[in-house]
C-alpha positions in Angstrom: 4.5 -9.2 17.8 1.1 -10.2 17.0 -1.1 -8.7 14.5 -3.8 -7.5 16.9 -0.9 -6.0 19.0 0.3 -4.0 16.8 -3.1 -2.5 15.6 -3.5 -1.8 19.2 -0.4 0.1 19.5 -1.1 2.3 16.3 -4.6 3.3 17.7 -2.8 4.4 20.9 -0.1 5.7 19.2 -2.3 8.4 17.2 -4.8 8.7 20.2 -1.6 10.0 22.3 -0.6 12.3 19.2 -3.8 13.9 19.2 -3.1 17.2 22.3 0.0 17.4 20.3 -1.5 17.8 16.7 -3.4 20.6 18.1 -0.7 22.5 20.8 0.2 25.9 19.1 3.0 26.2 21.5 4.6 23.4 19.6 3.1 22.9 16.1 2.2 27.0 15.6 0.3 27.3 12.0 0.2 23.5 11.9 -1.7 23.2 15.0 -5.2 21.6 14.3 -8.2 20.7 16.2 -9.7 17.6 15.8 -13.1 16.1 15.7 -14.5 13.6 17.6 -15.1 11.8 14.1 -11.4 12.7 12.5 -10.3 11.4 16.3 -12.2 8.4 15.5 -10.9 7.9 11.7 -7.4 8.5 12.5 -7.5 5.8 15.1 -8.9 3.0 12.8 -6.4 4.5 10.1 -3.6 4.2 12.6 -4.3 1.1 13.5 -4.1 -0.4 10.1 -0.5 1.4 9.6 0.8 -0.1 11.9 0.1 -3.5 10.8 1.4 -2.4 7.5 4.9 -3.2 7.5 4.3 -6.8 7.6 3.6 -6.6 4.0 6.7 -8.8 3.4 5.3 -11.7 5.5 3.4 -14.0 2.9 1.5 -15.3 6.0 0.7 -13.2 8.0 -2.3 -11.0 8.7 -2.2 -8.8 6.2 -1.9 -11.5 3.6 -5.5 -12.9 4.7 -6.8 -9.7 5.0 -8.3 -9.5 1.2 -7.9 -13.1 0.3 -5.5 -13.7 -2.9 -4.8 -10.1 -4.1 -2.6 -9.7 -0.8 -1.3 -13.0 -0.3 0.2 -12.6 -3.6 1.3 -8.8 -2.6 3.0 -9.9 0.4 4.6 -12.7 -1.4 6.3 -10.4 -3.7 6.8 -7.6 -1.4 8.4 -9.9 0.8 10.9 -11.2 -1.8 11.7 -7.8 -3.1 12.7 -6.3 0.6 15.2 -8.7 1.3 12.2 -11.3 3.6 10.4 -10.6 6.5 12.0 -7.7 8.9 14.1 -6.2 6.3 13.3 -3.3 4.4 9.8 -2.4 5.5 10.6 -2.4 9.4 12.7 0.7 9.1 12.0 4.8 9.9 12.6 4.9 6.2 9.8 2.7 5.3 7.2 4.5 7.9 8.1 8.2 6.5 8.1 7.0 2.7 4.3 5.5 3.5 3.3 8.6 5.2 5.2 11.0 2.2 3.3 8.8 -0.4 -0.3 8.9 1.3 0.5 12.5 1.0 1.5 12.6 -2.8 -1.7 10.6 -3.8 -4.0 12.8 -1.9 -2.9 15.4 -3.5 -2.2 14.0 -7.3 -4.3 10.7 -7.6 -7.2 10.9 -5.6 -8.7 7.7 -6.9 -5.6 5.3 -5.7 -5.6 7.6 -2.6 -9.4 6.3 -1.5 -7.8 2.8 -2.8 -4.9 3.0 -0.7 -6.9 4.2 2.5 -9.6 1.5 1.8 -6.5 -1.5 2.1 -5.2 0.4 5.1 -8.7 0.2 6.4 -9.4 -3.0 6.2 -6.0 -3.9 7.9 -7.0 -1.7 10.8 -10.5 -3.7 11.3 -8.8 -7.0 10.8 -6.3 -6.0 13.4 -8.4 -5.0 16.0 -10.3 -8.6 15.7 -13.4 -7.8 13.1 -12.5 -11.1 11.4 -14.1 -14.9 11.8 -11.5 -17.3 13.2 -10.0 -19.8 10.4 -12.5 -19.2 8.2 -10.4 -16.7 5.9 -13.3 -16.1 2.6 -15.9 -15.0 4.9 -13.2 -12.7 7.0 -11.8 -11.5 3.4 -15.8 -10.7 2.3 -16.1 -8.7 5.7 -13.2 -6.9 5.8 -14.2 -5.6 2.3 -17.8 -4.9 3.1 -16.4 -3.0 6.7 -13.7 -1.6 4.8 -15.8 0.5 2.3 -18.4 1.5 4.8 -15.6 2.9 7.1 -14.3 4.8 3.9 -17.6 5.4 2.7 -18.0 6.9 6.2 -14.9 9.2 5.9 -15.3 11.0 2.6 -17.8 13.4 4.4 -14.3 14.2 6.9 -11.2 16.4 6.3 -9.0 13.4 6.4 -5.8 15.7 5.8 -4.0 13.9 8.8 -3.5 10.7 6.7 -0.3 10.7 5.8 1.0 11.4 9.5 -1.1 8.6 10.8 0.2 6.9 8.5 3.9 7.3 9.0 3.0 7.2 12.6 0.8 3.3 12.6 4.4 2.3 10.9 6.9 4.0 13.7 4.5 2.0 16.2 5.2 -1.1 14.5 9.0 -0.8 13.9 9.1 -0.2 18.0 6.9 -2.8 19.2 9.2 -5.4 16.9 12.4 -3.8 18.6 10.6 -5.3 21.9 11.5 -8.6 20.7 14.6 -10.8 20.4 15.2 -10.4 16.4 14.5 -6.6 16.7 14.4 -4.4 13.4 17.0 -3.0 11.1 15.6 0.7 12.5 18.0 2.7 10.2 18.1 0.6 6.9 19.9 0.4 4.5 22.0 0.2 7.5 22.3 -3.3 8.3 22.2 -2.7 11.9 19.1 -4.2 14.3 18.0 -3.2 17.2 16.6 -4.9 19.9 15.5 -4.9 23.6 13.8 -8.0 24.4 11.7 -6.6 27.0 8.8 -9.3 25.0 10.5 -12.6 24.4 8.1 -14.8 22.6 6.2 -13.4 20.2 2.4 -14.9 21.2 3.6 -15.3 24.3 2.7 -14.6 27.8 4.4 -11.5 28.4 2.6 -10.0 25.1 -0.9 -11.7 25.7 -1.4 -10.8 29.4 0.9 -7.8 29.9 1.6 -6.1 26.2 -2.2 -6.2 25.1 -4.1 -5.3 28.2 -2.3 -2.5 29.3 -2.6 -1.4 24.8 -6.2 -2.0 25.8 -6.3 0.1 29.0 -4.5 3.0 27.7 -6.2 3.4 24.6 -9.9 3.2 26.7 -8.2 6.0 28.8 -7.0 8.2 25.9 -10.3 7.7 24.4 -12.3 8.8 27.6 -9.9 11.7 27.8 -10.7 13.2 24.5 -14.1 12.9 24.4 -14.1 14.8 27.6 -11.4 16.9 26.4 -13.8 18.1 23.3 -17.4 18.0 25.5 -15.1 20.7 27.9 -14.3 22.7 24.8 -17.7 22.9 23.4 -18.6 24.4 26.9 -16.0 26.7 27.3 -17.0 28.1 23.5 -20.8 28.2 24.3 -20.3 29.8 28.0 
């Protein structure tokens, strides 16, 4: 799938996680509540995640994302995974992102803010905050949105990275199972799986069905939790 579709499916992807992040019934002394901005952050962090296992494609959107430094990281990335839907398409890629956002956070703080600034900037290139075939100026953007968005954050628990994280990535792997080639899921297990429910990649099916009803759902999950958090700031004032 496309770029933008996937960044759509990781900002619905966390926006449905939310309830479930903070139901006690379920989670217990991990339940937490969210704030409309942490809501907000997670999405755009999301959203970047799940573009991020197309770091082995030298081409695609990731690689223009910050000019040269990732075109030559994909470049290599891709070569040492074994190409393009190898390695990084895989539960075990999505968990290891997720387990390492977690280790930095809590070890290196600086290559933590470095980490969630590229993830970022993949998030706002995803969701279209780029100018068409013109790659420096997008690159220059994406940098300038990128450090205001993390700029923006540092005042936020962001303690929720990691699972966002590993979450944006799950969203990927399944949206790539939707196609013909499908994903080596369990690698190293060589096995792929696939339901071509989407046949071409860029293709009608994901243009007019895939990314409107991404669209429609992640306006209604947005509606519901503002709602969700006016109700509760009601409830605890009345």
């Amino acid at each position: 799938m496309m770029g933008k579709t996937h960044a759509l499916s990781g900002a619905l992807a966390w926006l449905a996680a939310v309830p479930v992040l903070g139901y006690e019934r379920l989670l217990g002394d991990h339940a937490v509540s969210l704030s409309p901005e942490q809501v907000a952050a997670g999405a755009v962090v999301c959203a970047g995640a799940a573009i991020l296992p197309d770091i082995d494609h030298h081409n695609g959107r990731i690689a223009n994302t910050f000019g040269p430094i990732t075109h030559h990281m994909c470049k290599w990335i891709g070569k040492l995974s074994g190409g393009h839907r190898q390695a990084t398409h895989s539960i075990l890629f999505a968990v290891g992102m997720g387990w390492a956002m977690d280790t930095l956070a809590t070890h290196y703080l600086y290559a933590w803010w470095a980490c969630l600034f590229m993830i970022v900037g993949l998030g706002l290139r995803g969701i279209g905050l780029d100018f068409e075939g013109k790659e420096p100026q997008s690159a220059l953007a994406d940098c300038a949105l990128a450090l205001i968005a993390v700029w923006l954050m540092h005042k936020i628990d962001m303690s929720f990275v990691g699972f966002a994280v590993a979450l944006g990535c799950f969203a990927h792997v399944v949206g790539d199972c939707l196609t013909p080639r499908g994903c080596p899921v369990f690698w190293p297990l060589p096995w792929r799986i696939d339901v071509p429910l989407v046949p071409r990649t860029d293709g009608k099916v994901e243009r007019w069905v895939v990314m409107p009803v991404l669209t429609l759902g992640i306006a209604v999950l947005a509606v519901r939790s503002v709602l969700g958090d006016v109700t509760t700031q009601w409830l605890t004032r009345n």
